[in-house]
PDB file of N, CA, C and O in Angstrom:
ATOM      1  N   UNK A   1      85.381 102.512 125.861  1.00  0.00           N
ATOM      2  CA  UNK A   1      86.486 101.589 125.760  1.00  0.00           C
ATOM      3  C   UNK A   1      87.399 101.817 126.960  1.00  0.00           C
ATOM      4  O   UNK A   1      87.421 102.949 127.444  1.00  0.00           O
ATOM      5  N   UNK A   2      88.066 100.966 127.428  1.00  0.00           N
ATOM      6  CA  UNK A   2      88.915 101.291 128.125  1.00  0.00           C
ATOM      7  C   UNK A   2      90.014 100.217 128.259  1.00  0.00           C
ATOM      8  O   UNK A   2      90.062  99.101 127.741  1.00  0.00           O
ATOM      9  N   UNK A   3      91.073 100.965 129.259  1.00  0.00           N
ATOM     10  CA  UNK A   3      92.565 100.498 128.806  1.00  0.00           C
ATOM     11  C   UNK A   3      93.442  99.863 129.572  1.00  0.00           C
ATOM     12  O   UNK A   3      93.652 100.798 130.344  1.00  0.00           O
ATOM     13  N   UNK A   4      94.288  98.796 130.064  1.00  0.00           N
ATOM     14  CA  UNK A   4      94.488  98.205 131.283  1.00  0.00           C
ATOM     15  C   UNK A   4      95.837  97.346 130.281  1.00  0.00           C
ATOM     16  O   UNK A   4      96.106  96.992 129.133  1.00  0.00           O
ATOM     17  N   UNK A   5      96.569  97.353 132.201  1.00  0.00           N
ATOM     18  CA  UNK A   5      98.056  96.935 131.741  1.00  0.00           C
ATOM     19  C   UNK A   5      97.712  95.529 131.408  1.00  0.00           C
ATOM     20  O   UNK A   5      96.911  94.924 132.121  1.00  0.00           O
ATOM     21  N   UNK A   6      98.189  95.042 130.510  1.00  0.00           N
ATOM     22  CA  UNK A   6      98.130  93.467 130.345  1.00  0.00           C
ATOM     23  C   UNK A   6      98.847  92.769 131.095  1.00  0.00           C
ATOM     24  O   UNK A   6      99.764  93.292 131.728  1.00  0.00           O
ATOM     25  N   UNK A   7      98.573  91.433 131.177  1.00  0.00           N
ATOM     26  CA  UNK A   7      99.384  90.540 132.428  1.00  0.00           C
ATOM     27  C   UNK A   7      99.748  88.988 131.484  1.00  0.00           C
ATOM     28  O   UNK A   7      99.164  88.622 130.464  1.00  0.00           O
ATOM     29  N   UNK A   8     100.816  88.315 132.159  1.00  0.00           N
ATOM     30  CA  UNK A   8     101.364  87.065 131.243  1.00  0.00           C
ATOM     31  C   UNK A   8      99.954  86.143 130.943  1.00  0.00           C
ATOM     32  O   UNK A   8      99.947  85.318 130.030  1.00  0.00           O
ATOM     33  N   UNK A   9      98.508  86.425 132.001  1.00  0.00           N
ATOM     34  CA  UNK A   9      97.653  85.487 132.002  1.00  0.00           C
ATOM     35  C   UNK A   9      97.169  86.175 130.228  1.00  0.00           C
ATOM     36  O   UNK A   9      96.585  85.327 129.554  1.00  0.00           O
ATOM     37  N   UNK A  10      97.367  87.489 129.557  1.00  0.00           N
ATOM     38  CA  UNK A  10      96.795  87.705 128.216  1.00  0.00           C
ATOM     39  C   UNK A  10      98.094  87.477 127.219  1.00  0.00           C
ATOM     40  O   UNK A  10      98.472  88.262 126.348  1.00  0.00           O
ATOM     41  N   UNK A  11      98.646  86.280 127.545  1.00  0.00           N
ATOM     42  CA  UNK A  11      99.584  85.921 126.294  1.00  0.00           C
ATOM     43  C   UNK A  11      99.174  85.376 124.837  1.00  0.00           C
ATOM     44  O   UNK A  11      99.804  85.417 123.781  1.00  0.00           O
ATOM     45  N   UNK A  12      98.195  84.971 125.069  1.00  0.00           N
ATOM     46  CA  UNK A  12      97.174  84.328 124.308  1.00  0.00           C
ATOM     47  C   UNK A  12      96.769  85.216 123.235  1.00  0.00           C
ATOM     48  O   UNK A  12      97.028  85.193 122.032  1.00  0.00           O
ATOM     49  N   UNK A  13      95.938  86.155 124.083  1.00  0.00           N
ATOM     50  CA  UNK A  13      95.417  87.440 123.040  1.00  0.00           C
ATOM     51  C   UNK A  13      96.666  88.476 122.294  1.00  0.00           C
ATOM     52  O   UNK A  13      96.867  89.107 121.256  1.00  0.00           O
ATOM     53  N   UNK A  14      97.120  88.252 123.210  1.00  0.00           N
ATOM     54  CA  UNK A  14      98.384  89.485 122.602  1.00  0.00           C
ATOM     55  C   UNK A  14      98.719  88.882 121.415  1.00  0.00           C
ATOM     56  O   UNK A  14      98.145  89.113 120.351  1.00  0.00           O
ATOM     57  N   UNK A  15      99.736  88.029 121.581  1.00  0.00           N
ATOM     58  CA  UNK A  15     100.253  86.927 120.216  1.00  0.00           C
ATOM     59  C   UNK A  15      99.172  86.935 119.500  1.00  0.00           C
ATOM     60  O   UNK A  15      99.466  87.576 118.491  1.00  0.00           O
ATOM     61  N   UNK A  16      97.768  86.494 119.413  1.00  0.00           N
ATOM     62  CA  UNK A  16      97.023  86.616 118.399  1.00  0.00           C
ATOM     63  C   UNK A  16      96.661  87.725 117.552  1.00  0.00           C
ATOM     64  O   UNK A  16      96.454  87.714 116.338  1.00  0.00           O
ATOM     65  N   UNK A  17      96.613  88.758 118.431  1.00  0.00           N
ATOM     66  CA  UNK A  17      96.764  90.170 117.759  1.00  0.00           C
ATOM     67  C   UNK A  17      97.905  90.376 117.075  1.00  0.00           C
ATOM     68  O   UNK A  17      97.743  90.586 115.873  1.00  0.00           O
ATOM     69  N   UNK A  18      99.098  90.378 117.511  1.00  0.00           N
ATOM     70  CA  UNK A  18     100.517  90.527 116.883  1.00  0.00           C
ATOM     71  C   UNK A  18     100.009  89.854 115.528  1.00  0.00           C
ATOM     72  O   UNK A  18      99.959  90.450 114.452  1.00  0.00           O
ATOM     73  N   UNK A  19      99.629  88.481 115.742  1.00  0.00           N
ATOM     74  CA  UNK A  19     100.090  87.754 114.184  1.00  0.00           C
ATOM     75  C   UNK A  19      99.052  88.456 113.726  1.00  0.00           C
ATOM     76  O   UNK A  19      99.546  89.029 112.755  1.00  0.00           O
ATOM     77  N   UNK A  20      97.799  88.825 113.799  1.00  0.00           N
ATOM     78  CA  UNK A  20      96.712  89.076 112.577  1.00  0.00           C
ATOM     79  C   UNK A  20      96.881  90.061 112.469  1.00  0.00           C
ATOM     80  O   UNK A  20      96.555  90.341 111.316  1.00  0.00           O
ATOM     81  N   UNK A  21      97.391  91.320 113.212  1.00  0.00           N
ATOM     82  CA  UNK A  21      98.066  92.745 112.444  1.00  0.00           C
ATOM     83  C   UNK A  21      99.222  92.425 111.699  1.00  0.00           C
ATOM     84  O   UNK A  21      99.152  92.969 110.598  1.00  0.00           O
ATOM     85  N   UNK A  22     100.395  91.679 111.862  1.00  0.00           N
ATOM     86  CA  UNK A  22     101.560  91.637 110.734  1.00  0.00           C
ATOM     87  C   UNK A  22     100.782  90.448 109.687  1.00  0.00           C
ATOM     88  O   UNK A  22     101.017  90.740 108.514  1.00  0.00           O
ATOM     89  N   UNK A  23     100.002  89.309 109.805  1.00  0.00           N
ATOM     90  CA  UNK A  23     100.065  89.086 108.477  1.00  0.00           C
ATOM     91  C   UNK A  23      99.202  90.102 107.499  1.00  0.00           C
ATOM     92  O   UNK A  23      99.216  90.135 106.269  1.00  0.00           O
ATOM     93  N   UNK A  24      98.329  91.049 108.561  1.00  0.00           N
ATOM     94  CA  UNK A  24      97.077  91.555 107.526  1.00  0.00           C
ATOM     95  C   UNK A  24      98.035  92.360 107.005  1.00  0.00           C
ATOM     96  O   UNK A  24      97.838  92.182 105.803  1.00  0.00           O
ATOM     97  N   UNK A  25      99.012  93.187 107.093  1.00  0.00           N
ATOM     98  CA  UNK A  25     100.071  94.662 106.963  1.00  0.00           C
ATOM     99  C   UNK A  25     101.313  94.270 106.666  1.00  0.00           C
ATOM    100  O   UNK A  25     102.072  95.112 106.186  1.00  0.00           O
ATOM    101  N   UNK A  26     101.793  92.885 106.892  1.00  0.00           N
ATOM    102  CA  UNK A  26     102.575  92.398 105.800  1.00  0.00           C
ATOM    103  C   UNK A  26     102.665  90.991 105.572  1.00  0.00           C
ATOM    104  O   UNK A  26     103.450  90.238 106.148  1.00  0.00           O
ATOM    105  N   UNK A  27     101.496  90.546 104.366  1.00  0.00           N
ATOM    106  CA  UNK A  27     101.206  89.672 104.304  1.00  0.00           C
ATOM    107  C   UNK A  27     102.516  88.739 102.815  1.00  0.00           C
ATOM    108  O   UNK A  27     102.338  87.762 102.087  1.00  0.00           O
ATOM    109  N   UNK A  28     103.666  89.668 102.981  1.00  0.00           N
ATOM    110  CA  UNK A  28     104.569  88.895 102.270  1.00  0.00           C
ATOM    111  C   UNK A  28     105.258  88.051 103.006  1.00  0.00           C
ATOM    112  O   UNK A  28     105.817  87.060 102.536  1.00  0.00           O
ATOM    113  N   UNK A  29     105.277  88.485 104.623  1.00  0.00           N
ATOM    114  CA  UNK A  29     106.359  87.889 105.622  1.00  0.00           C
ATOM    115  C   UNK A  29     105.755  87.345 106.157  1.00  0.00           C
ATOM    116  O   UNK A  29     106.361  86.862 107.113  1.00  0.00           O
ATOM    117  N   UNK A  30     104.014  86.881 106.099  1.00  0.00           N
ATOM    118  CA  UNK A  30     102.854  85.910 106.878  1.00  0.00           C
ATOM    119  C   UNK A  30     103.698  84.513 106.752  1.00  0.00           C
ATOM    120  O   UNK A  30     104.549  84.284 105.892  1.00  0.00           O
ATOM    121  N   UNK A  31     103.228  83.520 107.925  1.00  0.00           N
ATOM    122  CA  UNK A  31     103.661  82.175 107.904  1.00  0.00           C
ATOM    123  C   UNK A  31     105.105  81.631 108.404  1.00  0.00           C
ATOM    124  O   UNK A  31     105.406  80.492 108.047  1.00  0.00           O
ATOM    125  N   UNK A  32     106.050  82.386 109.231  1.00  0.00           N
ATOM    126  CA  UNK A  32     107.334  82.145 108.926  1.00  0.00           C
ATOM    127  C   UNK A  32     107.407  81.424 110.529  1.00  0.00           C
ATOM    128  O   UNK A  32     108.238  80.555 110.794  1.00  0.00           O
ATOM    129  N   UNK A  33     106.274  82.001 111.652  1.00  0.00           N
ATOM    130  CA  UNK A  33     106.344  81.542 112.906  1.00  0.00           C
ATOM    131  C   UNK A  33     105.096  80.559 113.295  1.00  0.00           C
ATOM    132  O   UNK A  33     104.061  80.916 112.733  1.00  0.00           O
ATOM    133  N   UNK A  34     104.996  79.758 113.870  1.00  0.00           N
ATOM    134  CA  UNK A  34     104.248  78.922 114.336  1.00  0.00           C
ATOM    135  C   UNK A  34     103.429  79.540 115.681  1.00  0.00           C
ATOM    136  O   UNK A  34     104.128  79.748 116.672  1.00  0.00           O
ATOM    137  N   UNK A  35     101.788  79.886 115.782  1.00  0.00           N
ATOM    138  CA  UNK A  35     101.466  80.270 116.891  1.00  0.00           C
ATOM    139  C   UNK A  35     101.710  80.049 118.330  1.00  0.00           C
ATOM    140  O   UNK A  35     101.396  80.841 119.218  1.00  0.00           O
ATOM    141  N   UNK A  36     102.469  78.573 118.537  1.00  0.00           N
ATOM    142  CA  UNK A  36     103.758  78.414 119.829  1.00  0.00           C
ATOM    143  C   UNK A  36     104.455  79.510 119.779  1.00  0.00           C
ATOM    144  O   UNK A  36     104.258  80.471 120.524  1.00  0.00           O
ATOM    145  N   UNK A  37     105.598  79.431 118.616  1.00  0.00           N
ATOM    146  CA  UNK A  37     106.267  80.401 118.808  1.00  0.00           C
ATOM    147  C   UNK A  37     105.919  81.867 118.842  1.00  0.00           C
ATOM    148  O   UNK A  37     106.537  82.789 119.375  1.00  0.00           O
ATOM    149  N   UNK A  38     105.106  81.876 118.346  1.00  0.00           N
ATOM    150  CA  UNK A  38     104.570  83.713 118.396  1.00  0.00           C
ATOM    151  C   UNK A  38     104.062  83.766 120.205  1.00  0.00           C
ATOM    152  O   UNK A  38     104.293  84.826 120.786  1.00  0.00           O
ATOM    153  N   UNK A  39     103.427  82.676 120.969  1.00  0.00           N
ATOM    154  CA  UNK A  39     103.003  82.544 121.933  1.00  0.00           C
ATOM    155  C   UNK A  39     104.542  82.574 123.078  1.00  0.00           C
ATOM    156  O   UNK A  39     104.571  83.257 124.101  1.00  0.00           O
ATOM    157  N   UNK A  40     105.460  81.874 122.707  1.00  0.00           N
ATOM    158  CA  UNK A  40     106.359  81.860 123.548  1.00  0.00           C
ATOM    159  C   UNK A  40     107.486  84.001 123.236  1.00  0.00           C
ATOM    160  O   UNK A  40     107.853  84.892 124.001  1.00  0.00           O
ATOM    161  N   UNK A  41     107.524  83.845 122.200  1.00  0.00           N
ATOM    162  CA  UNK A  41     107.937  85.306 122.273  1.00  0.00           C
ATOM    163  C   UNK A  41     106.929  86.230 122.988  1.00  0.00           C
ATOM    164  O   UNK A  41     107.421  87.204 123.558  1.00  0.00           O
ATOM    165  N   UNK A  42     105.825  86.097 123.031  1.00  0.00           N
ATOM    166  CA  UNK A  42     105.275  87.116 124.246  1.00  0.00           C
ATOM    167  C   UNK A  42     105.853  86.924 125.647  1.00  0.00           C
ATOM    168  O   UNK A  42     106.411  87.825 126.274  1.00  0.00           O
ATOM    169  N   UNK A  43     105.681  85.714 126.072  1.00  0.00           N
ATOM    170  CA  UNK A  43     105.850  85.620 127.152  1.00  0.00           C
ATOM    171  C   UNK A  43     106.620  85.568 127.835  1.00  0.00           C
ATOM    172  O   UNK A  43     106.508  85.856 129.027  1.00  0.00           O
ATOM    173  N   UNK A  44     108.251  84.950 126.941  1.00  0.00           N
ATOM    174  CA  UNK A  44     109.719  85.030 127.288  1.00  0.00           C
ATOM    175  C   UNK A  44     110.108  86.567 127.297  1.00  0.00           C
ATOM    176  O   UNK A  44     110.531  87.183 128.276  1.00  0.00           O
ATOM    177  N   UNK A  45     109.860  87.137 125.862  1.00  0.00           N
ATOM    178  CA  UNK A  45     110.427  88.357 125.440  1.00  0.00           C
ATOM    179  C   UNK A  45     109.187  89.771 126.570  1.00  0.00           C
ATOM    180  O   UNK A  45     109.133  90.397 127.628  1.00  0.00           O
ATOM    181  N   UNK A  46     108.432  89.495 125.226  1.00  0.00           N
ATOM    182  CA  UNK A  46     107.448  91.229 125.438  1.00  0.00           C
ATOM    183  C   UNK A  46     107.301  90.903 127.084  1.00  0.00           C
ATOM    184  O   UNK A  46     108.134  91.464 127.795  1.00  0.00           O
ATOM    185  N   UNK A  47     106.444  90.159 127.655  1.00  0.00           N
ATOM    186  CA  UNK A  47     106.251  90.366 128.933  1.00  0.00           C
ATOM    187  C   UNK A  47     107.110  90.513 129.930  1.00  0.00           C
ATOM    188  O   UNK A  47     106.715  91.045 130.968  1.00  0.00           O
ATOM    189  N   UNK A  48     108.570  90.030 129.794  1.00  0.00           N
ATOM    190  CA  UNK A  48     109.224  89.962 130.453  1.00  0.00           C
ATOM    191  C   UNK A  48     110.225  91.683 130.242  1.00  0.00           C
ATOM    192  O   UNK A  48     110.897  92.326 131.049  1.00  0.00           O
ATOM    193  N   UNK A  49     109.985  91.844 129.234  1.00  0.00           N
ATOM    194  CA  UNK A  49     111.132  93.456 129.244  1.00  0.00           C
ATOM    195  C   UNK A  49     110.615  94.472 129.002  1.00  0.00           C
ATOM    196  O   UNK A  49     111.265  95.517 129.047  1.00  0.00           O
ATOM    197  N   UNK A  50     108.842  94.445 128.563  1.00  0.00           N
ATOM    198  CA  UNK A  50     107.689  95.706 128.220  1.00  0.00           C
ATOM    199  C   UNK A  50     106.698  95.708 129.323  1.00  0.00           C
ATOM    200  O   UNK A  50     106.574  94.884 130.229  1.00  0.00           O
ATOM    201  N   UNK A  51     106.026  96.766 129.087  1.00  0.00           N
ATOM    202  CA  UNK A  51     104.487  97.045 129.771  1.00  0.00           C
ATOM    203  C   UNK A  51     103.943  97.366 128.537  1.00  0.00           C
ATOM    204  O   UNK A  51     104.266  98.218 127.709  1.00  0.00           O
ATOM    205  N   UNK A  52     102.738  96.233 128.568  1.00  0.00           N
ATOM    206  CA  UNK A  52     102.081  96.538 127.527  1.00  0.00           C
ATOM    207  C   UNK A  52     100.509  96.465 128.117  1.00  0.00           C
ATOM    208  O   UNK A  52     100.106  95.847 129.102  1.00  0.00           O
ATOM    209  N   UNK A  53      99.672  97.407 127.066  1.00  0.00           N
ATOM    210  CA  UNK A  53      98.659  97.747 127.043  1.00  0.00           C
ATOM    211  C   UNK A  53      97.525  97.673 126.109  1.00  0.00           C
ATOM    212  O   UNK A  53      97.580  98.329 125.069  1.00  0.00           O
ATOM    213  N   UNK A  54      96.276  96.778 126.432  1.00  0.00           N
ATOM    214  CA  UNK A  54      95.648  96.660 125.652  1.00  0.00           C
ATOM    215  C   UNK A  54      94.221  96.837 125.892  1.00  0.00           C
ATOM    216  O   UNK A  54      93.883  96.955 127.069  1.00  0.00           O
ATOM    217  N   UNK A  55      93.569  96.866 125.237  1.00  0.00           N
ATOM    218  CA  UNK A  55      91.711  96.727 125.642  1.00  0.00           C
ATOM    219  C   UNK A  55      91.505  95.791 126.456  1.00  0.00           C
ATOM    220  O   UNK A  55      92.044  94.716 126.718  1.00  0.00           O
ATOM    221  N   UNK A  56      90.584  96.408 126.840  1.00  0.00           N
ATOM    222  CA  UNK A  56      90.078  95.538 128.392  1.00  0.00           C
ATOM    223  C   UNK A  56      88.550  94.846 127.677  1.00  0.00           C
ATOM    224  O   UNK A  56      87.862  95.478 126.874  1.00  0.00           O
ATOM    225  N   UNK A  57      88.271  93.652 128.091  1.00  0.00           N
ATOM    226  CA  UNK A  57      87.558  92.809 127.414  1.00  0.00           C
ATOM    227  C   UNK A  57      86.108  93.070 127.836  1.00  0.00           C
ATOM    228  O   UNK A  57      85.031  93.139 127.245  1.00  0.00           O
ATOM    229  N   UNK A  58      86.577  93.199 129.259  1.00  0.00           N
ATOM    230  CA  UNK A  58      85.304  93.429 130.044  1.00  0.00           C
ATOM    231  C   UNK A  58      84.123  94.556 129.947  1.00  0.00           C
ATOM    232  O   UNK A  58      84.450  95.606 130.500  1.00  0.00           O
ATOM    233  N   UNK A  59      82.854  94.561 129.376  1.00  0.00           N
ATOM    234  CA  UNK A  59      81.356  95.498 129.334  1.00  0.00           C
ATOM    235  C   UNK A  59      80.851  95.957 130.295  1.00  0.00           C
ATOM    236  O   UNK A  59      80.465  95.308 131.267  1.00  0.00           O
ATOM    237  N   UNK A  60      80.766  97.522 130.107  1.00  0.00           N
ATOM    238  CA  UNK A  60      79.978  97.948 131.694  1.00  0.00           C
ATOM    239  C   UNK A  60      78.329  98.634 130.831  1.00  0.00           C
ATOM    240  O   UNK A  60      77.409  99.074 131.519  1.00  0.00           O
TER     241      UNK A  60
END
């Protein structure tokens, strides 16, 4: 496996991860954001004030 800084081009994946770990882990507060909006908080917020890190997609 390996590990690489993410870039605004993985806003996509990130937000999708975010939502399917909080609705799976708290699936009382599932539904309250629209995947736009979960998509625009990555990219306004997390990318703009974090370094974040995720799996790298790519097979060697």
């Amino acid at each position: 496996m390996s590990i690489r800084r993410l870039t605004p081009a993985d806003t996509d994946a990130a937000a999708g991860v975010h939502r399917a770990a909080f609705d799976e882990t708290l699936p009382w507060l599932a539904g309250p954001r629209t995947p736009d909006e979960d998509r625009w908080f990555y990219r306004e917020r997390m990318f703009a004030t974090c370094t974040l890190w995720g799996r790298s997609t790519a097979r060697r």
